[in-house]
N, C-alpha and C positions, 0 to 999 in steps of 0.2 A: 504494500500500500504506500507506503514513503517514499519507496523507490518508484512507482510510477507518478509522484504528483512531484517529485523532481523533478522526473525526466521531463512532467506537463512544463515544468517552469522554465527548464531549458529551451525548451522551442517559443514561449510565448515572452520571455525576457528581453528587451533590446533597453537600450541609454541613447537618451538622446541628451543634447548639451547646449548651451547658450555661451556663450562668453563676451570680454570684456579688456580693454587690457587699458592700463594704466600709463604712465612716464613717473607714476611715484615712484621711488625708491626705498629695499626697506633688505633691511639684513638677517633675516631669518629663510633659512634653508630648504625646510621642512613644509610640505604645504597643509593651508589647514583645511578643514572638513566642517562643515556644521549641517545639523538638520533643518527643515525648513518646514514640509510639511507634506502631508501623504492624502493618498486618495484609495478611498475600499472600494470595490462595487462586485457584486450577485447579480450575474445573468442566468434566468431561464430558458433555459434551450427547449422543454419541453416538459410538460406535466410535474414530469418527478427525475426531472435531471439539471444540476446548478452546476455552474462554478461559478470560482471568483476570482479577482484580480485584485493585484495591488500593487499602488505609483508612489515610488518614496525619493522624495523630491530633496537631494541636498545642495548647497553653496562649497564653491572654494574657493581659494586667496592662496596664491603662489607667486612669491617674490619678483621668481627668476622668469617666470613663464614656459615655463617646461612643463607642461602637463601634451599627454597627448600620445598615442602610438601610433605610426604610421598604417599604412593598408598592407604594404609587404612585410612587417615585424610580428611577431609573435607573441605571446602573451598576454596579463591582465593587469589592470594599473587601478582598477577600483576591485576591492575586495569585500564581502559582504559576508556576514556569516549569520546564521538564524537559528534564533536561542526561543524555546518554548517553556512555559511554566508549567510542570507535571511537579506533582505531589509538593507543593511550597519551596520548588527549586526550581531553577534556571538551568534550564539543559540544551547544551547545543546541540542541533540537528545533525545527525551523522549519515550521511545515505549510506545503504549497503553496498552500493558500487562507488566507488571514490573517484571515478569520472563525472557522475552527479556534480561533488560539490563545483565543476565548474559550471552548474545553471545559477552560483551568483558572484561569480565572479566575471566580471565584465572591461570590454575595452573604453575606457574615454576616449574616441580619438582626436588625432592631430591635425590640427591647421594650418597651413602654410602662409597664411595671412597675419601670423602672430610673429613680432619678434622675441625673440629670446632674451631676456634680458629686462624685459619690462613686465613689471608686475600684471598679474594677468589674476581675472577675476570671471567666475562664472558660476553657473545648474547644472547640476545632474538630475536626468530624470531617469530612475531602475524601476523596472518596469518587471513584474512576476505574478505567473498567471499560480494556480492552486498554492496557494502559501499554508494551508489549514493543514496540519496531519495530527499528533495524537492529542491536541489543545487544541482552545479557543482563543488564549493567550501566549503572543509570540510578540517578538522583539528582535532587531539586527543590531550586530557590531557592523561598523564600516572601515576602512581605510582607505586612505589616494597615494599613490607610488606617481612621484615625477620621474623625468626620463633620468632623471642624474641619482636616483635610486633611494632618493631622501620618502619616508615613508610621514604620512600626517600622524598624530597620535590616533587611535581610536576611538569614532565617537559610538556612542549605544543612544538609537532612536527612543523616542518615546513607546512606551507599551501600547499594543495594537490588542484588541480585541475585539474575535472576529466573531459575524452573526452567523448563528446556524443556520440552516437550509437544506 
């Protein structure tokens, strides 16, 4: 059951991104991360068949302006992990195939319109479709990796509680 509403999240997850870039200048390495705000929604496909979705929408503030992976690089630069509350503890979600966890782990990608160098400001918008498996109650950790490998601290969203259906 976990494993298939993974794998749902892998195919239904994309980021989309906005940005912004500055001429400020500011000497911190590390880019930051903050939440902003999310969006639930339950569609009925039929009688007695739902899913659901959910848009968690964060900000970042990078110095340097290095955020971004290009189309021919590999890898993940925003990292997600999702933590549910079973029995009065916080447990992170573990798929039983460990190619799962990459349906939240995702590309920011890059610009070519940005220079480097100038502080660069923008939205992240992660997008995942069944997030619901042995709770009602779920929550993410996040991180953003720039290209120069500086990791943001990790922020943990506000608790989401999700409707039955």
């Amino acid at each position: 059951m976990i494993r298939s509403k993974l794998a749902a999240s892998l195919l239904s997850m994309s980021v989309l991104f906005s940005i912004s870039c500055d001429t400020e200048s500011c000497d911190r390495e590390a880019p930051i991360l903050r939440f902003e705000n999310y969006e639930y929604n339950i569609f009925q496909l039929s009688e007695s068949v739902f899913i659901d979705s959910l848009i968690v929408k964060v900000a970042f503030d990078d110095c340097q302006g290095d955020i971004g992976i290009k189309d021919n690089e590999t890898g993940f630069n925003l990292h997600t992990f999702q933590y549910e509350f079973v029995d009065s503890t916080w447990v992170r979600v573990e798929p039983v195939n460990p190619a799962d966890t990459l349906a939240f782990f995702a590309k920011v990608p890059f610009s070519d319109k940005i220079n480097e160098g100038n502080r660069l400001e923008g939205t992240v918008e992660q997008r995942f479709g069944s997030v619901k498996q042995r709770s009602d109650t779920i929550r993410f950790e996040m991180m953003l990796i720039d290209r120069a490998g500086n990791r943001s601290e990790r922020i943990t969203t506000p608790t989401f509680i999700l409707q039955d259906y």
